[in-house]
C-alpha positions as CSV (number, residue, x, y, z in Angstrom):
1,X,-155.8,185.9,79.0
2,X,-155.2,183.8,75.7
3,X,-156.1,186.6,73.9
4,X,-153.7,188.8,75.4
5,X,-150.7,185.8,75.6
6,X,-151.7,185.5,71.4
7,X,-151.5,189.0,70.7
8,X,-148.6,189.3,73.2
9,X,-146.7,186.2,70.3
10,X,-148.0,188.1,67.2
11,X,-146.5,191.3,68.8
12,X,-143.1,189.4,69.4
13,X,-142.6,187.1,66.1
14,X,-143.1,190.7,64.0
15,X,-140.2,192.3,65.9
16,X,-138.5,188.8,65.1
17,X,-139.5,188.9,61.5
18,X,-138.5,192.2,60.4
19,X,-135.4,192.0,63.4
20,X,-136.7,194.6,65.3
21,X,-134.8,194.0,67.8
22,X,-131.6,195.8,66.4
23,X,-133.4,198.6,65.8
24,X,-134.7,198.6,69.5
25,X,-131.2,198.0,70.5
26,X,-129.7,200.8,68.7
27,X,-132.7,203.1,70.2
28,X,-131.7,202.2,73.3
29,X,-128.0,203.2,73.0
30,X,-128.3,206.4,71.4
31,X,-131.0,207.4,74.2
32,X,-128.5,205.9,77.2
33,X,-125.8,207.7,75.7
34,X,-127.4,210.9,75.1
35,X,-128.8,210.6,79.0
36,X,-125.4,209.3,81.1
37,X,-122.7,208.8,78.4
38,X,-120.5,208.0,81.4
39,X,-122.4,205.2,82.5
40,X,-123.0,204.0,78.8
41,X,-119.4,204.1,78.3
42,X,-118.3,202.0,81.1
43,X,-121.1,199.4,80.1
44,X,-119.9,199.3,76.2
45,X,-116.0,199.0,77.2
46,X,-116.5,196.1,79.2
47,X,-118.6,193.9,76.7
48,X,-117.5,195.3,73.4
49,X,-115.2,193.0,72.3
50,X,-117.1,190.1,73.3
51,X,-120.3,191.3,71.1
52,X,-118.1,192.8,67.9
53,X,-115.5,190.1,67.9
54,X,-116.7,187.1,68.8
55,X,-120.8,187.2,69.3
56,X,-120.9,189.0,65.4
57,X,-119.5,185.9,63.9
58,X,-122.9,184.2,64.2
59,X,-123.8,187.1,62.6
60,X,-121.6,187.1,59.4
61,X,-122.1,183.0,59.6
62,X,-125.8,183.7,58.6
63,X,-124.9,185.8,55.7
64,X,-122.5,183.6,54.5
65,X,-125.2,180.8,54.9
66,X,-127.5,182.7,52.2
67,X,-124.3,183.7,49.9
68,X,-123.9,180.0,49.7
69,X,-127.5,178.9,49.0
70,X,-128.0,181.6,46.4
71,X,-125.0,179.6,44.8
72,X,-126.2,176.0,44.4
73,X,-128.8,175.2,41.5
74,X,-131.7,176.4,41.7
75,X,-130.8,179.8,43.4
76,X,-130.3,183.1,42.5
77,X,-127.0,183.1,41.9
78,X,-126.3,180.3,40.1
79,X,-126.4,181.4,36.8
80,X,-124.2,183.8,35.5
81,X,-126.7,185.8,33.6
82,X,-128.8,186.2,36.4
83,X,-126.6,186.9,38.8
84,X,-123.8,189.7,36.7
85,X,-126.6,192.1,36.6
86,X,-127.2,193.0,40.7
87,X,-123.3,192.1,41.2
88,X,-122.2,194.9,38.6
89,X,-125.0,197.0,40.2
90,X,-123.5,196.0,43.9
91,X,-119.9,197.1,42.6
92,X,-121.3,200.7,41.5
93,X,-123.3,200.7,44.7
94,X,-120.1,200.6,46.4
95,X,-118.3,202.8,44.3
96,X,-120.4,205.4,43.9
97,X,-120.5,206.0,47.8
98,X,-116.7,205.8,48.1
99,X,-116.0,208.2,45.5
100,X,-118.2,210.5,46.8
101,X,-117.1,210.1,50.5
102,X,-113.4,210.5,49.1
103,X,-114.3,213.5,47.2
104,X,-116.1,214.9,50.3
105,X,-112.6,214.4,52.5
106,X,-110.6,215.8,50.1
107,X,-112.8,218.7,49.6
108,X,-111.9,219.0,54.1
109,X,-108.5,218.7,53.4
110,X,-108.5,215.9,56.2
111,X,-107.8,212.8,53.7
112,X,-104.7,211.6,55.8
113,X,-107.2,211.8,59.0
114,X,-110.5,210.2,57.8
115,X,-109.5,208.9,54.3
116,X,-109.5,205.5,56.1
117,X,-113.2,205.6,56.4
118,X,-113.7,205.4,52.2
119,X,-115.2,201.6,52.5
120,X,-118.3,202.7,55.6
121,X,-120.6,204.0,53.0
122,X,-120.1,201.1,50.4
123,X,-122.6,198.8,53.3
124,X,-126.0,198.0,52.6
125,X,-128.3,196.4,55.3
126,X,-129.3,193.5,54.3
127,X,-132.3,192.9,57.0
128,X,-133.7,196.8,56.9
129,X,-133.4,197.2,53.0
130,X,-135.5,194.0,52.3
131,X,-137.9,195.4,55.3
132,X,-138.9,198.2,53.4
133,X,-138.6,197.1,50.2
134,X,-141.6,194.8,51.1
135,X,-143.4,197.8,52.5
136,X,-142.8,200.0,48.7
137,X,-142.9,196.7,46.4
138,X,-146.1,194.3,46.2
139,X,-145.3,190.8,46.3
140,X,-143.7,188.9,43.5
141,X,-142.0,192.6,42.4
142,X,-138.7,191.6,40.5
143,X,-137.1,195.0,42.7
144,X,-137.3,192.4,45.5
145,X,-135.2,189.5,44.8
146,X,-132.7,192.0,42.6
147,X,-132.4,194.1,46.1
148,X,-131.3,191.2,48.0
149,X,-129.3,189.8,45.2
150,X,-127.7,193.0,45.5
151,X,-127.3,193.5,48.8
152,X,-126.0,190.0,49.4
153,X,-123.3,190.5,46.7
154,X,-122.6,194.0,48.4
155,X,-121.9,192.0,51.8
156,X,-119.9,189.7,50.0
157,X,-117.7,192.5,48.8
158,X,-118.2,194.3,51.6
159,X,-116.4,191.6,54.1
160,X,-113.4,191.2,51.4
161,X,-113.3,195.1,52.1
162,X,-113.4,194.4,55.7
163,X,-110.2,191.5,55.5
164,X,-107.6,193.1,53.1
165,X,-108.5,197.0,54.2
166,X,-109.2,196.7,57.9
167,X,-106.8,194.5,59.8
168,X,-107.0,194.5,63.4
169,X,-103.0,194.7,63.8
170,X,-99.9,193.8,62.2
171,X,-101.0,191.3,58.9
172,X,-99.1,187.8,60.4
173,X,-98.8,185.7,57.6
174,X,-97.9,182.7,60.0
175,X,-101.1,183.3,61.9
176,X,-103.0,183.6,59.0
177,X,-101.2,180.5,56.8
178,X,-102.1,178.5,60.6
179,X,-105.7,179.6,59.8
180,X,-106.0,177.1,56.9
181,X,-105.9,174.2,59.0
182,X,-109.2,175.4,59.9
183,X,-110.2,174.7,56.4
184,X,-108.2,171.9,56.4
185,X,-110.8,170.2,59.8
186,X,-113.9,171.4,58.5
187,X,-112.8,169.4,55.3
188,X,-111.9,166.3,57.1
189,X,-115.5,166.5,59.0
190,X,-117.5,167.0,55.8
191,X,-115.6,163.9,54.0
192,X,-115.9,161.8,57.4
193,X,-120.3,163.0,57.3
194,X,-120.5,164.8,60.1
195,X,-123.5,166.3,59.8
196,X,-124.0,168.1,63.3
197,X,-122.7,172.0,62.8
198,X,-121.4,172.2,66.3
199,X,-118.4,170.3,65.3
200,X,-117.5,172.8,62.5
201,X,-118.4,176.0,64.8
202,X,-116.2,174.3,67.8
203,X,-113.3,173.2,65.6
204,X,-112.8,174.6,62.8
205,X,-114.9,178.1,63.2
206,X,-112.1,178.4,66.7
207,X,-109.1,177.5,64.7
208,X,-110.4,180.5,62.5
209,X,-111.3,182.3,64.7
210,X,-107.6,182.2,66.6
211,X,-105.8,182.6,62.9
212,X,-107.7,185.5,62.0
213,X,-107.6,187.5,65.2
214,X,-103.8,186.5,65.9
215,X,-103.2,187.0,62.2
216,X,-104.7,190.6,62.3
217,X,-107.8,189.9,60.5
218,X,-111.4,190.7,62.3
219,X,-112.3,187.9,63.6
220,X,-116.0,188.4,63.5
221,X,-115.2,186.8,59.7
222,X,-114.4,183.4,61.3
223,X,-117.1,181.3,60.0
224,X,-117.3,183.0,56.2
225,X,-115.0,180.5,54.7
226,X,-116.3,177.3,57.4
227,X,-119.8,177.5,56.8
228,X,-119.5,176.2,52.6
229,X,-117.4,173.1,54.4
230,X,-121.1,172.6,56.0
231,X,-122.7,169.0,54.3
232,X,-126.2,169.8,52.8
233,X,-129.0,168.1,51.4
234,X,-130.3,169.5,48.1
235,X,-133.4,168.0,48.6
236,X,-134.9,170.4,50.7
237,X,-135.9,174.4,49.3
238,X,-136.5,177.5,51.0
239,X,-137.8,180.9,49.6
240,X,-135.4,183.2,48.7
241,X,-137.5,186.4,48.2
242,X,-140.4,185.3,45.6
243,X,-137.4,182.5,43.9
244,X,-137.0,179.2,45.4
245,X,-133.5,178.1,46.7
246,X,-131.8,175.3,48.0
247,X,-131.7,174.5,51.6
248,X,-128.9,172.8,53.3
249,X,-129.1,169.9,56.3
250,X,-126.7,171.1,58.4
251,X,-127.0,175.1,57.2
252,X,-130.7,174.7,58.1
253,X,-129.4,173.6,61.9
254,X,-127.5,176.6,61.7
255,X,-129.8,178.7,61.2
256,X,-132.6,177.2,63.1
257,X,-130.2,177.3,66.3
258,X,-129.1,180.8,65.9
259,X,-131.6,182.4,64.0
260,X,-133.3,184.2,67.6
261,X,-129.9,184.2,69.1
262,X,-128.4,186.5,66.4
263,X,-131.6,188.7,67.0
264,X,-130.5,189.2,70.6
265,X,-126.9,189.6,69.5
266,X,-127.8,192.0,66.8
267,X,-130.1,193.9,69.2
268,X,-126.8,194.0,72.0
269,X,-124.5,195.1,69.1
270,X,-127.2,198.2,68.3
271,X,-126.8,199.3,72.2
272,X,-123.2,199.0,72.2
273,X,-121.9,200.4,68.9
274,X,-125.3,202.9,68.2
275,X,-125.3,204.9,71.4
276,X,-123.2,208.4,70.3
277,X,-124.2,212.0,71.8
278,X,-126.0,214.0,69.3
279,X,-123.8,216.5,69.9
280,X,-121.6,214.1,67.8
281,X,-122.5,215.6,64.3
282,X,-119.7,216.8,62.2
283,X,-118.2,216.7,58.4
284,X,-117.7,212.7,59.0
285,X,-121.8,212.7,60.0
286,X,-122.6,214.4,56.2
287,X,-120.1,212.5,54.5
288,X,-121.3,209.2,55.5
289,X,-125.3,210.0,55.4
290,X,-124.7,211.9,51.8
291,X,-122.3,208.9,50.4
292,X,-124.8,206.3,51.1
293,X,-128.1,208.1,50.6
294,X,-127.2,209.6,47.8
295,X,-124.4,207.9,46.7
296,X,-126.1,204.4,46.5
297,X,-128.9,205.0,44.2
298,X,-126.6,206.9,41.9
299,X,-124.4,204.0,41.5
300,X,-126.6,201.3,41.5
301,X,-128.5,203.0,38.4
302,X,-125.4,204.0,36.3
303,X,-124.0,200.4,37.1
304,X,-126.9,198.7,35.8
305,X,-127.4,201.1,32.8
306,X,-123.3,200.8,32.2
307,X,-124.8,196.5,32.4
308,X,-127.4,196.9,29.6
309,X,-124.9,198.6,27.7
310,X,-122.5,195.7,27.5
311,X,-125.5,193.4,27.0
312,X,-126.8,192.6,30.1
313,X,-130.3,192.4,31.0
314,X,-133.4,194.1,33.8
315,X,-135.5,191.3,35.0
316,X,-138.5,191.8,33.1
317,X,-140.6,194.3,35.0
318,X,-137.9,196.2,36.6
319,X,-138.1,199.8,35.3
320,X,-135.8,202.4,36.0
321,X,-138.3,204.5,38.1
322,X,-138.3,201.1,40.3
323,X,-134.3,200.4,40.1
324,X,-133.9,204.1,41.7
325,X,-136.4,203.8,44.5
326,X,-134.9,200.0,45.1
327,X,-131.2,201.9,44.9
328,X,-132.4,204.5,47.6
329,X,-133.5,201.3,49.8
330,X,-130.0,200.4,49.7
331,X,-128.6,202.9,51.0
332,X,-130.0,202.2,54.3
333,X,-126.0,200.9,55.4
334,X,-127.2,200.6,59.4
335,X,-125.8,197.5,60.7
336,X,-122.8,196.6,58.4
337,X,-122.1,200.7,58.0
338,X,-122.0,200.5,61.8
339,X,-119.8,197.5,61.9
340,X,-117.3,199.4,59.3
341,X,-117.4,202.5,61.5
342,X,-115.7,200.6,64.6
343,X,-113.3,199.0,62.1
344,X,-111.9,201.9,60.2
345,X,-112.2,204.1,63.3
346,X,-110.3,204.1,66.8
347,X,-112.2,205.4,69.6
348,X,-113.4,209.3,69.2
349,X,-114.9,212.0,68.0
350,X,-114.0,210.9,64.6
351,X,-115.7,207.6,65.2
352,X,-118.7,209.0,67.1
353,X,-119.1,211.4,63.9
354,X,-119.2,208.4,61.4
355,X,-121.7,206.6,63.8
356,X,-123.9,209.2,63.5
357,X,-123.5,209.1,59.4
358,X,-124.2,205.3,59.7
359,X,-127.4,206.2,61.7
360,X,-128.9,208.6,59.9
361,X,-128.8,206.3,56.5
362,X,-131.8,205.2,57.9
363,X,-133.7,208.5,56.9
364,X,-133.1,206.4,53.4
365,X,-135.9,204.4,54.1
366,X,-138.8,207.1,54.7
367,X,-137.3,208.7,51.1
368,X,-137.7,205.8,49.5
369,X,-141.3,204.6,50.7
370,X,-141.9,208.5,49.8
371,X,-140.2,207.7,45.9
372,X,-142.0,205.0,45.9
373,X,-145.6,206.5,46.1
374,X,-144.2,208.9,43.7
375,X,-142.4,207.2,40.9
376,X,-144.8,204.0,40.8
377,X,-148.0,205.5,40.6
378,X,-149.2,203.4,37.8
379,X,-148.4,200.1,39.9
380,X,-145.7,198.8,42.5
């Protein structure tokens, strides 16, 4: 019986680890709605805006968290040097991808019809990327921390993207000039040392909340701009990939309090948005699964190339044949490509064909564990 119950906890802290859980999740929509897509549909109407508007901003609040860390000295992104290389390789990472899905649309002759979805294929999965970048990459690999440097700065991007490109409504600038008192309290709590998080989620992360979604901004960005307010203790380090960064006081709360949570609302937002009939393949599919599989790797190598160029530098022991296997890795777009799809999208065929696309990024990861054997023969 103890053996069982420890096998039972190893079982469950790997699908923890490597956030199996969305992946489960997203399983488990696609086979509901390929089995009773009536009875799917009726479950996703009535909690979708609950998990994509207001149970995702734990979400974003968690990448936001690491943004910030990777900031303060001692991180990854604190000096300039270190950090322009992944963040010009991010921008082509992005680019690439669009171009290509705009290319693709154009070639359709739809642009005026799915022209909106340029900005799905510019995502890059942070949790699945690093997953199998682990699996391709032995430990210590300089691929690893430039992957998540780059992904990270991809998100970044990718949620300035997500504010100025995809508004949920009319733009209210009232709303949305009302939404800096948020900054405003979370401020005043940092200066007055409150050190608890709940404060900052309750009051401030609500007041942005209200501003962004009344404002026309997605609100699932609420806690981007509160969670810097958070007070932090620079004392304390965490491992950032194989580079030590700083850990914050009252980040570490938030994360330690919503680190499982977020697995079981990452897993709910896999059943909800993941779940599209099969028969839902179409030009939209191709575009999206082509941009990002293809378009990523493409980008992230001529960026970094274009970088060297202007006198940038590789980490040391980053060669090219491992910059295009790590570049394939990140075109695995899952989870923010998915989040993209609802926001450029209303509900449809159109959408249910870029879900599809977003999905079948994924097949990203078995090409680049494949690459990998291939291209790194003489060591990982």
């Amino acid at each position: 019986m103890q053996r069982r119950l420890e096998a039972a906890t190893r079982v469950l802290q790997l699908i923890l680890d490597n956030s199996l859980l969305l992946l489960i999740g997203a399983a488990a929509g696609l086979v509901w709605a390929n089995v009773d897509v009536d009875s799917y549909t009726r479950f996703t109407h009535l909690i979708h805006f609950v998990i994509n508007h207001v149970a995702m901003v734990f979400f974003f609040g968690l990448v936001a968290k690491e943004v910030y860390e990777a900031t303060l000295p001692g991180g990854p992104l604190a000096k300039p040097r270190e950090a322009l290389t992944p963040i010009l390789a991010a921008i082509g990472g992005m680019a690439a991808p669009a171009a290509i899905y705009a290319a693709f649309v154009v070639s359709l002759g739809r642009t005026d019809e799915l022209m909106r979805g340029w900005a799905i294929p510019c995502a890059t999965d942070i949790a699945f990327s690093y997953l199998v970048a682990r699996l391709i990459f032995r430990r210590g690999h300089p691929a690893i921390p430039f992957l998540l440097l780059l992904a990270i700065a991809d998100d970044v991007l990718g949620l300035i993207v997500l504010a100025l490109f995809y508004p949920q409504g009319d733009i209210s600038v009232g709303w949305l000039a009302g939404g800096l008192a948020a900054l405003v309290g979370a401020w005043i709590l940092r200066r007055s040392g409150v050190n608890s998080f709940w404060p900052y989620v309750l009051g401030p992360g609500l007041l942005s909340w209200i501003g962004l979604y009344l404002g026309g901004l997605h609100p699932a960005l609420a806690l981007v701009p509160i969670v810097p307010f958070m007070p932090h203790d620079q004392s304390d380090l965490k491992m950032f990939g194989s580079r030590p960064t700083i850990r914050l006081a009252t980040m570490q709360q938030f994360e330690e309090w919503w680190r499982i949570p977020v697995q079981a609302i990452l897993m709910t937002f896999g059943l909800v948005n993941a779940g599209v009939p099969l028969s839902s393949v179409g030009a939209v599919t191709a575009a999206v699964a082509v941009s990002l599989v293809v378009g990523k790797p493409i980008g992230v190598t001529m960026a970094t190339v274009i970088g060297e160029l202007i006198g940038l530098r590789r980490p040391a022991g980053l060669g090219y044949a491992a910059l295009v296997v790590m570049g394939v890795t990140a075109g695995i777009g899952f989870t923010v490509a998915l989040f993209f799809t609802t926001a450029a999208f209303p509900p449809g065929a159109v959408l249910e064909e870029a879900k599809m696309g977003a999905l079948l990024s994924f097949l990203a990861a078995p090409l680049a564990i494949g690459l990998g054997k291939v291209l790194l023969r003489s060591g990982r």
